[in-house]
TORTIVEX-926188 format. One record per residue: residue number from 1; residue in three letters; y, z, x of N, C-alpha, C in turn. Coordinates in pm, whole numbers, plus 50000, padded with zeros to 5 digits. Layout:
% residues N
+-----+------+---------+-------+--------+----------+-------+---------+---------+-------+--------+
!  nr ! rest ! n.north !  n.up ! n.east ! ca.north ! ca.up ! ca.east ! c.north !  c.up ! c.east !
+-----+------+---------+-------+--------+----------+-------+---------+---------+-------+--------+
! NUM !  ala !       Y !     Z !      X !        Y !     Z !       X !       Y !     Z !      X !
...
+-----+------+---------+-------+--------+----------+-------+---------+---------+-------+--------+
% end
This chain:
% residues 172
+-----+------+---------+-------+--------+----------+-------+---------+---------+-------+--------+
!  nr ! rest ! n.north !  n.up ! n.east ! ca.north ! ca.up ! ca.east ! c.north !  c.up ! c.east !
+-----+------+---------+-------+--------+----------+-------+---------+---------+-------+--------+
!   1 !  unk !   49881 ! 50000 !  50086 !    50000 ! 50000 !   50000 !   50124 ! 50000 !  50089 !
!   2 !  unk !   50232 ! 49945 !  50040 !    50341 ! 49926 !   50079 !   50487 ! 49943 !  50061 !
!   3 !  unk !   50570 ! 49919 !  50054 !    50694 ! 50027 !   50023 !   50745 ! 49930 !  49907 !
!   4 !  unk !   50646 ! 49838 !  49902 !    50687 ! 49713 !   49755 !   50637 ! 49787 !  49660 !
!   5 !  unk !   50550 ! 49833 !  49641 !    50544 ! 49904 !   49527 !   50572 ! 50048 !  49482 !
!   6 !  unk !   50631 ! 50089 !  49562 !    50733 ! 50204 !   49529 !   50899 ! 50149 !  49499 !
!   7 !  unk !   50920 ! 50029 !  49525 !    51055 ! 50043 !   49519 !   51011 ! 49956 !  49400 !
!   8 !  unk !   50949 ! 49828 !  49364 !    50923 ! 49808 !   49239 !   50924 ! 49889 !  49079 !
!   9 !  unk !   50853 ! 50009 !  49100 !    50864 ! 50091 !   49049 !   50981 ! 50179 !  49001 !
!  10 !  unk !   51125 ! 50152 !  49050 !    51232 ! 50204 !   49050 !   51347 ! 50140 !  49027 !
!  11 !  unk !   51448 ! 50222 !  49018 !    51575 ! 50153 !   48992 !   51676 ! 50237 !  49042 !
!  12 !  unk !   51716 ! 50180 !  49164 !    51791 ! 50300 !   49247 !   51946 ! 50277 !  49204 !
!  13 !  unk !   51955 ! 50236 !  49121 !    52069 ! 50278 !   49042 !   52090 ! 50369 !  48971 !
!  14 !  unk !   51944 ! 50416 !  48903 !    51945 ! 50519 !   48789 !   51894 ! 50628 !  48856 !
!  15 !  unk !   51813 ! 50628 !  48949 !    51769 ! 50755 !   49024 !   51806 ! 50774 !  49170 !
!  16 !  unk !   51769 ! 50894 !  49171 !    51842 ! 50964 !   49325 !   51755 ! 50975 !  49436 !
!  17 !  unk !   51616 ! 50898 !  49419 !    51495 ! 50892 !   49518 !   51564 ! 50776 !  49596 !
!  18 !  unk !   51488 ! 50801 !  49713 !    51573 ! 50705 !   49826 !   51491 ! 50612 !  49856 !
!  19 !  unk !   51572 ! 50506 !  49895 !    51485 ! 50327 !   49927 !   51383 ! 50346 !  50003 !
!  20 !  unk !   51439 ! 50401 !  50103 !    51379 ! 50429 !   50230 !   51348 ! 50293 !  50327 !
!  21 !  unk !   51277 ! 50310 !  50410 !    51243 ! 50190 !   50537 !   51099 ! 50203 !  50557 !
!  22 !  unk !   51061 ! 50118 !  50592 !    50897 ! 50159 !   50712 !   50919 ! 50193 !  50790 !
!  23 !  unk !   50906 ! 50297 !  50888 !    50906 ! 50343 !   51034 !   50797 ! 50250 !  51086 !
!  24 !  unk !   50846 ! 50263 !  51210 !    50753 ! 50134 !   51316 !   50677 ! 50263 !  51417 !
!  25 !  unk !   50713 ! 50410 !  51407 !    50619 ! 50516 !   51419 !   50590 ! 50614 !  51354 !
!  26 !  unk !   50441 ! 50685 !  51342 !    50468 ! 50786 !   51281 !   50457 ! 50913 !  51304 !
!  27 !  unk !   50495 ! 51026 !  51273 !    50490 ! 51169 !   51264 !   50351 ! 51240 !  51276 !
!  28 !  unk !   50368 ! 51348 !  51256 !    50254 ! 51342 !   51153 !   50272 ! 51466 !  51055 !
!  29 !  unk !   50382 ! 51445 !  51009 !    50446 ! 51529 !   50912 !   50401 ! 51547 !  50703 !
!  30 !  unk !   50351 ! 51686 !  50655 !    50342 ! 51648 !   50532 !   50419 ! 51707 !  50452 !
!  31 !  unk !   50420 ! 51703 !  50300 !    50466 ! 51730 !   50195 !   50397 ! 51756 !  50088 !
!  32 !  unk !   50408 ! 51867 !  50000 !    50363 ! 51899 !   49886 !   50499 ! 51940 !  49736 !
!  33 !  unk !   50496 ! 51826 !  49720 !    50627 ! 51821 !   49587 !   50553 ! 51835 !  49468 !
!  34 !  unk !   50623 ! 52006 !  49394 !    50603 ! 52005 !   49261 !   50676 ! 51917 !  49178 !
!  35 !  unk !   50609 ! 51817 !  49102 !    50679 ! 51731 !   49007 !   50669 ! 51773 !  48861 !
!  36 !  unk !   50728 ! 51781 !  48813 !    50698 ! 51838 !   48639 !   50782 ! 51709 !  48594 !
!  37 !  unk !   50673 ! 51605 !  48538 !    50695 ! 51470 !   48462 !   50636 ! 51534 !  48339 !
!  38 !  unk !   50582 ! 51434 !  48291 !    50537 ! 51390 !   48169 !   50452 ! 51548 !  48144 !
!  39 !  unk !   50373 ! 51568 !  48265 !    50287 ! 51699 !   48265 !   50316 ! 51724 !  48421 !
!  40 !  unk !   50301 ! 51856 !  48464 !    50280 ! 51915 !   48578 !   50212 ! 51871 !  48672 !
!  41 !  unk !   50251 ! 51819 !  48775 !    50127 ! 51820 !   48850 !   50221 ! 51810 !  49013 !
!  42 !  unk !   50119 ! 51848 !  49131 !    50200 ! 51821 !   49293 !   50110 ! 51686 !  49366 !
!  43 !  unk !   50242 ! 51666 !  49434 !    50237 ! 51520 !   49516 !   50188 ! 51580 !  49603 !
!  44 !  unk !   50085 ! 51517 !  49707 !    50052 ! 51567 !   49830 !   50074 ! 51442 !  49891 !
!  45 !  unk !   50151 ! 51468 !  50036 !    50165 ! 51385 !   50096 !   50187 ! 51404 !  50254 !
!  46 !  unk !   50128 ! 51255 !  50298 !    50077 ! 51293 !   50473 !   50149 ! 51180 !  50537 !
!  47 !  unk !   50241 ! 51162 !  50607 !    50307 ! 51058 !   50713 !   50178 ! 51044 !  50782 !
!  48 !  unk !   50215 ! 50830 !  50790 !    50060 ! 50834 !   50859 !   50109 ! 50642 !  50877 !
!  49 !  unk !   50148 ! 50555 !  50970 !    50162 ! 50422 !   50946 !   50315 ! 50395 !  50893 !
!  50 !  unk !   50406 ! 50482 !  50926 !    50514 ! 50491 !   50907 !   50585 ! 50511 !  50754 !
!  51 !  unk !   50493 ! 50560 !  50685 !    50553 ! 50593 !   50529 !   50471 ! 50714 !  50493 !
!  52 !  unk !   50466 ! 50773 !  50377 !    50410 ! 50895 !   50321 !   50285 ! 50859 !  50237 !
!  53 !  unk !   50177 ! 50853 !  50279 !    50056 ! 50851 !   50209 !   50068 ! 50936 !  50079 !
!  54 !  unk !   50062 ! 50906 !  49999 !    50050 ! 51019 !   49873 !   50002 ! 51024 !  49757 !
!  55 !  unk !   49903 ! 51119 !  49720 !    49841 ! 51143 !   49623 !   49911 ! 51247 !  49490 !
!  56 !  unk !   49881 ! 51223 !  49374 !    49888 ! 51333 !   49259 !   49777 ! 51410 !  49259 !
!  57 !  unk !   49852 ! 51526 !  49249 !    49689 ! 51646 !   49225 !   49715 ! 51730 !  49101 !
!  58 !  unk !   49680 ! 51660 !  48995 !    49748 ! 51767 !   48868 !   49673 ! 51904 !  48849 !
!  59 !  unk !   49574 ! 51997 !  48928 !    49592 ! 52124 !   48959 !   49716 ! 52168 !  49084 !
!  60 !  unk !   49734 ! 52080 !  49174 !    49770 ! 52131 !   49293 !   49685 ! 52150 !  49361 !
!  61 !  unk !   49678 ! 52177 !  49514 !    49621 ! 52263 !   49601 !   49554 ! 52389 !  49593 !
!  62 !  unk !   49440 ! 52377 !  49630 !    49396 ! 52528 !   49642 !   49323 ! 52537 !  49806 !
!  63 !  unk !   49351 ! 52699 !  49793 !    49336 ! 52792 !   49921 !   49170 ! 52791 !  49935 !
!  64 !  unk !   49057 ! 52766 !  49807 !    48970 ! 52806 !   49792 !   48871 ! 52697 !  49799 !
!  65 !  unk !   48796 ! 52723 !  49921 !    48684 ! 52592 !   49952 !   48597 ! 52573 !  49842 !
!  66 !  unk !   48577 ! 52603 !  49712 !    48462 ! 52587 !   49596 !   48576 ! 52505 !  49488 !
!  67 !  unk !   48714 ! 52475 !  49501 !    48765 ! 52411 !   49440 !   48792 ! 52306 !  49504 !
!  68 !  unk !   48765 ! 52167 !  49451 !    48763 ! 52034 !   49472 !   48859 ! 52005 !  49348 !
!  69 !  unk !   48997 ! 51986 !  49460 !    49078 ! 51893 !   49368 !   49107 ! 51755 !  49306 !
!  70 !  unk !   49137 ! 51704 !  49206 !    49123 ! 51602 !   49204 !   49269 ! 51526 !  49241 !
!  71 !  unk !   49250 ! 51404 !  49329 !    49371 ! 51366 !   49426 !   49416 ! 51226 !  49359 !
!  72 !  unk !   49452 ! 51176 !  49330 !    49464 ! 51020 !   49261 !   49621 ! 50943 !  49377 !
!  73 !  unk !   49511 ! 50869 !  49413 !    49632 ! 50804 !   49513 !   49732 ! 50705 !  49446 !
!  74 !  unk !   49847 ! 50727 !  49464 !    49945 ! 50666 !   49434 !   50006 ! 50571 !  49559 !
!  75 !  unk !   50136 ! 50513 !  49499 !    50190 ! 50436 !   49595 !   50251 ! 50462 !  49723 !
!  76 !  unk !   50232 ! 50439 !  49838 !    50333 ! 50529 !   49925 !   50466 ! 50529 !  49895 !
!  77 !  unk !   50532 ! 50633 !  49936 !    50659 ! 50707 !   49937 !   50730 ! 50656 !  50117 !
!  78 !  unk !   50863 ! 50622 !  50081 !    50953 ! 50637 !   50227 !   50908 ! 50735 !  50273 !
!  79 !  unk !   50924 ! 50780 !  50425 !    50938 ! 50917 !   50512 !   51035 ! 50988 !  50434 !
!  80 !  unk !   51173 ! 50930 !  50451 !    51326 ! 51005 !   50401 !   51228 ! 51088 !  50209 !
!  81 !  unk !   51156 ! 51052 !  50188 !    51136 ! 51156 !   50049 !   51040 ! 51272 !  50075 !
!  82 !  unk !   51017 ! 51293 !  50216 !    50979 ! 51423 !   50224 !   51102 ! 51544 !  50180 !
!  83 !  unk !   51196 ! 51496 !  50179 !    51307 ! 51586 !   50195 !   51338 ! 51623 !  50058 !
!  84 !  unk !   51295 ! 51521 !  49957 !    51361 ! 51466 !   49836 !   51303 ! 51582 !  49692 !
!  85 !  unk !   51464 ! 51631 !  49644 !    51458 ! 51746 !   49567 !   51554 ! 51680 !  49468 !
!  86 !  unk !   51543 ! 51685 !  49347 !    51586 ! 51628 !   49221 !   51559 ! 51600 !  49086 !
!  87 !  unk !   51629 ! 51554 !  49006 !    51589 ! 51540 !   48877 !   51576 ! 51338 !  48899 !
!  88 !  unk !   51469 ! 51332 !  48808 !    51457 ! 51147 !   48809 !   51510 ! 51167 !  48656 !
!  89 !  unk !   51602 ! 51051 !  48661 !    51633 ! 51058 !   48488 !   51533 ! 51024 !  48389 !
!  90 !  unk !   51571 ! 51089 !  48264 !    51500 ! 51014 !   48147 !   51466 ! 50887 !  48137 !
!  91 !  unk !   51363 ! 50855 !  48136 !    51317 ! 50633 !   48099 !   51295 ! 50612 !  48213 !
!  92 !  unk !   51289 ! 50663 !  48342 !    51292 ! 50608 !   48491 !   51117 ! 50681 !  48535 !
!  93 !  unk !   51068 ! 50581 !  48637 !    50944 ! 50579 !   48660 !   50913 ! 50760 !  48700 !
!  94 !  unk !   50847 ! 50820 !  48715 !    50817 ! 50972 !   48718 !   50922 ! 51015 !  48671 !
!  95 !  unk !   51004 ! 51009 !  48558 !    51077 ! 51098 !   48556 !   51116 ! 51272 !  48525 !
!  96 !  unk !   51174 ! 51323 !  48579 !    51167 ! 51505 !   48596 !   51170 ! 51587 !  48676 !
!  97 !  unk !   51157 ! 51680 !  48690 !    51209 ! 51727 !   48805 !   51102 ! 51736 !  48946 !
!  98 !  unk !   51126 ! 51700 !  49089 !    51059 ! 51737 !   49200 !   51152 ! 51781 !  49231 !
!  99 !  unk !   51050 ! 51933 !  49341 !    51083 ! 52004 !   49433 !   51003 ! 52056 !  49569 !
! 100 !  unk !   51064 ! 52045 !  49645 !    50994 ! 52057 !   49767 !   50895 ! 52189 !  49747 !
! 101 !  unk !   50760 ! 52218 !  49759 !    50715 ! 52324 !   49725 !   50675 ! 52348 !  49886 !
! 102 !  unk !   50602 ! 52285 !  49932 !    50529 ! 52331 !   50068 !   50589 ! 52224 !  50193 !
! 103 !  unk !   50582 ! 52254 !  50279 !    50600 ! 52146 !   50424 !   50576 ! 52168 !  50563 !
! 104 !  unk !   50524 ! 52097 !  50643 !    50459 ! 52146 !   50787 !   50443 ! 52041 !  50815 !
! 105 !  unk !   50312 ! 52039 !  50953 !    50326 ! 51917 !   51006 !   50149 ! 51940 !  50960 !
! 106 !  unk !   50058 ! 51845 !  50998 !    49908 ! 51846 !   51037 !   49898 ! 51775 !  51157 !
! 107 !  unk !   49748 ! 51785 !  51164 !    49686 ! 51721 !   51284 !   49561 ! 51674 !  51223 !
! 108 !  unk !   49526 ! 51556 !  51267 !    49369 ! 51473 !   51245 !   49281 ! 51579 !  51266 !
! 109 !  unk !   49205 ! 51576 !  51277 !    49068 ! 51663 !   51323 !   48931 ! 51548 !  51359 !
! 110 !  unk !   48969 ! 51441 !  51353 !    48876 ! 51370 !   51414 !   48939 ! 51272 !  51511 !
! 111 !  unk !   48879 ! 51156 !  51582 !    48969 ! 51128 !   51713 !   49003 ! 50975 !  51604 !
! 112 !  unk !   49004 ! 50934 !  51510 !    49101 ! 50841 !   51457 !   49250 ! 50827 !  51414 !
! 113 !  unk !   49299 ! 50735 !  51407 !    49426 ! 50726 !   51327 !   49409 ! 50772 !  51235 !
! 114 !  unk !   49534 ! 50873 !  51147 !    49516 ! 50908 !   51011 !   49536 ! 50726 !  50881 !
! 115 !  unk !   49618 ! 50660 !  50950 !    49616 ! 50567 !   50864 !   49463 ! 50515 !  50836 !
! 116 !  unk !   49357 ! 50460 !  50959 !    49287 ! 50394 !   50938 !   49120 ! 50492 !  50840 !
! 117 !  unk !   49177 ! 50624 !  50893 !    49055 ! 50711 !   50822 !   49117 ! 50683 !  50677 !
! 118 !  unk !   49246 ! 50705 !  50677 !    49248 ! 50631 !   50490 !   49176 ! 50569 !  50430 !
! 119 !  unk !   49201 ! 50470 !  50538 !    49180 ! 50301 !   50453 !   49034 ! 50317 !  50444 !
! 120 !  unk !   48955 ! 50411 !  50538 !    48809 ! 50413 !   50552 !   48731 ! 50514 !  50404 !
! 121 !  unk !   48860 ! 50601 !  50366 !    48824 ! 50657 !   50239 !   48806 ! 50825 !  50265 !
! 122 !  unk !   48844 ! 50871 !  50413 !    48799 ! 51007 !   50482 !   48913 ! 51026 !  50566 !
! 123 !  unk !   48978 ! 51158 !  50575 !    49031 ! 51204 !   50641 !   49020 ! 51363 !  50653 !
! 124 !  unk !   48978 ! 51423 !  50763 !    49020 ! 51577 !   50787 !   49116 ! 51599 !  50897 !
! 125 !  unk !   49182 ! 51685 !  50848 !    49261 ! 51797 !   50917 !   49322 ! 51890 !  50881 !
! 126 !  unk !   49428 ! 51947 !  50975 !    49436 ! 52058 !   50983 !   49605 ! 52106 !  50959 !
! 127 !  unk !   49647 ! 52175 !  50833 !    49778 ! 52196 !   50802 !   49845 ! 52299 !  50843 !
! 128 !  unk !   49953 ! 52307 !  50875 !    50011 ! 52413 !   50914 !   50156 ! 52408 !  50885 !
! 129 !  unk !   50118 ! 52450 !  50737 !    50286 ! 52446 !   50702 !   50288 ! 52620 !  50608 !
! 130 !  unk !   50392 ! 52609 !  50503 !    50453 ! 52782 !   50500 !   50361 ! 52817 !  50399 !
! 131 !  unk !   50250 ! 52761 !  50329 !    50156 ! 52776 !   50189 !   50037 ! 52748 !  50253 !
! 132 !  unk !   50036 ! 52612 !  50288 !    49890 ! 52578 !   50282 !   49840 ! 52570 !  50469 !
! 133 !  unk !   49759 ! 52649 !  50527 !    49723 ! 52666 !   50664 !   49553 ! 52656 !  50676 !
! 134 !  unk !   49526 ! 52567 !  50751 !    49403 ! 52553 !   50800 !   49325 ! 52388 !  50762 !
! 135 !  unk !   49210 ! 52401 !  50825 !    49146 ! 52252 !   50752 !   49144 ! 52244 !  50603 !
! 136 !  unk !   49142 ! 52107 !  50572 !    49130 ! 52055 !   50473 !   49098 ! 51891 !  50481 !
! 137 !  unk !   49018 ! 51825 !  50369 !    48971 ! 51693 !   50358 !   48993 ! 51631 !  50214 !
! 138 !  unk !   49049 ! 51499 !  50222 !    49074 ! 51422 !   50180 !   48951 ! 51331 !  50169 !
! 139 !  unk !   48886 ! 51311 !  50070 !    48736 ! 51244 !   50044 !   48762 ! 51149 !  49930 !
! 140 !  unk !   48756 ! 51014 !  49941 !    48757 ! 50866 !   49823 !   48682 ! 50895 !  49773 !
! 141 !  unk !   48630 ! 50884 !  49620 !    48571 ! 50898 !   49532 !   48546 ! 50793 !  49455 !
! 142 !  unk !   48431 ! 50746 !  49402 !    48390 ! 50612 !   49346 !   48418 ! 50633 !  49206 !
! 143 !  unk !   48486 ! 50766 !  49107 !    48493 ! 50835 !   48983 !   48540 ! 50730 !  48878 !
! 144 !  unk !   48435 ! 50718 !  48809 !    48448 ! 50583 !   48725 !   48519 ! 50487 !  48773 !
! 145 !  unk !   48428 ! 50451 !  48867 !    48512 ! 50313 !   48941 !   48620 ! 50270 !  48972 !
! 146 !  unk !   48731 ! 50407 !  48959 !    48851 ! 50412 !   49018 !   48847 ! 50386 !  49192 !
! 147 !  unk !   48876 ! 50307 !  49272 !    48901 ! 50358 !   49413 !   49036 ! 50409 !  49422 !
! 148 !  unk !   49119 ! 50479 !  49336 !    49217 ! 50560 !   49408 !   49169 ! 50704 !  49348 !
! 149 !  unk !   49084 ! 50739 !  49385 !    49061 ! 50895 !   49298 !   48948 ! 50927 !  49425 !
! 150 !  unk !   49000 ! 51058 !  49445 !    48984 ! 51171 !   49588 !   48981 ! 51276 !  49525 !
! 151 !  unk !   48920 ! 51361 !  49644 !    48917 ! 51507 !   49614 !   48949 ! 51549 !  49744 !
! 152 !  unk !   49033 ! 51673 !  49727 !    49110 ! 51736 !   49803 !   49028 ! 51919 !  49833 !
! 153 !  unk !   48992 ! 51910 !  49889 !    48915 ! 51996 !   49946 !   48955 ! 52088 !  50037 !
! 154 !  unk !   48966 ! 52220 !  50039 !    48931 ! 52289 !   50139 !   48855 ! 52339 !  50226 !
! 155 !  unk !   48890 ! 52349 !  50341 !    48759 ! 52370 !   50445 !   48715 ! 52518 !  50433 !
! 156 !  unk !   48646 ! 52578 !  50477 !    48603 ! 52720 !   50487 !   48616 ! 52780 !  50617 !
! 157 !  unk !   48741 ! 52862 !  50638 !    48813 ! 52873 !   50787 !   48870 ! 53015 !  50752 !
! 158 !  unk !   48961 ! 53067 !  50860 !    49015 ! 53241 !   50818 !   49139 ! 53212 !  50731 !
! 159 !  unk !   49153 ! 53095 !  50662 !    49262 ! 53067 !   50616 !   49195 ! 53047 !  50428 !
! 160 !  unk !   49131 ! 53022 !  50442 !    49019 ! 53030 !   50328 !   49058 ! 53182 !  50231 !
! 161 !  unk !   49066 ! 53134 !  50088 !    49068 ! 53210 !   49980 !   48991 ! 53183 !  49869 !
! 162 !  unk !   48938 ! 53279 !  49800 !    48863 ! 53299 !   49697 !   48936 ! 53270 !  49580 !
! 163 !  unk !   49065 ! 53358 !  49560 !    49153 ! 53306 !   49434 !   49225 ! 53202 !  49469 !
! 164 !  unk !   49283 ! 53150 !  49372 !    49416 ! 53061 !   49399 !   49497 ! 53138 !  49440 !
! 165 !  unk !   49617 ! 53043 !  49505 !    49702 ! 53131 !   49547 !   49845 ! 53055 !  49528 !
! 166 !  unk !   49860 ! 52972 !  49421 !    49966 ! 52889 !   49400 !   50001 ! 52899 !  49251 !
! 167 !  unk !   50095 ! 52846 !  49221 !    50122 ! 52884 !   49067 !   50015 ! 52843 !  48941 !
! 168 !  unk !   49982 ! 52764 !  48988 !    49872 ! 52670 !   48877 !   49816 ! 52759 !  48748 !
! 169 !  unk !   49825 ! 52746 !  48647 !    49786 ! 52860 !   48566 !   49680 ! 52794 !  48504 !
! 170 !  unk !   49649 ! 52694 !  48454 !    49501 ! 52645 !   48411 !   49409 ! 52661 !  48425 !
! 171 !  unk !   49304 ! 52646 !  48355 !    49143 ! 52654 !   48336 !   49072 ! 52534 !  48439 !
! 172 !  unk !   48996 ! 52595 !  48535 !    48907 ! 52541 !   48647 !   48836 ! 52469 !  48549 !
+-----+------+---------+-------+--------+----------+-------+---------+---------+-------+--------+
% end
């Protein structure tokens, strides 16, 4: 995916999300934006090929390796919307409010590019930002023949929790 279909998706006249660019390097910087659209749910997102890899996880993240989230990949995001805190107006593509909830950097945990373990459908590593700390995996899922549907997994490390530990108030 490409930054054509994020800006397709928009109308940067009516909203305050930014154009953004491709970087020609990348970080390896992520993001976890609470979005409250249509329904609740957080963006997870990983700089990786010079834009923001990013998935919807309408539980969110969890601390707890027996919860397998469900991840639905979306379009990439510019870098510049890691930063990005706002209201999207009414009628405009996600519209509602995001807010920066979590942020750090990661690291691979295997000796590939994070872009190309994407594209391969697998990625682990390792987060270290102000919420979410330790391994975690990103796993493609064949779930009714969707290929953008993942599960977001936690590893089982000293960073590992039994309860949730994020706002999420719903039924597992």
């Amino acid at each position: 995916m490409a930054l054509e279909g994020y800006r397709k998706k928009r109308n940067f006249s009516r909203t305050p999300e930014p154009q953004g660019i491709r970087l020609r390097k990348s970080g390896r910087r992520f993001v976890v934006q609470k979005h409250q659209a249509r329904h609740l749910h957080y963006d997870f997102r990983l700089e990786a090929g010079g834009v923001l890899k990013s998935w919807a996880i309408p539980k969110g993240p969890s601390m707890s390796p027996s919860h397998k989230r469900l991840a639905i990949q979306v379009e990439d995001h510019p870098v510049e919307y890691r930063d990005f805190e706002g209201v999207i107006s009414p009628g405009e593509y996600g519209a509602g409010t995001v807010m920066v909830w979590d942020f750090g950097t990661y690291k691979p945990l295997e000796g590939k590019d994070p872009e190309t373990m994407i594209q391969e459908g697998y990625i682990k590593f390792y987060l270290e930002g102000k919420k979410l700390k330790g391994g975690f995996s990103l796993i493609r899922t064949k779930y009714q023949g969707n290929k953008n549907s993942w599960l977001l997994i936690k590893e089982k490390d000293a960073f590992a929790r039994k309860e949730y530990d994020i706002e999420w108030k719903g039924k597992d």
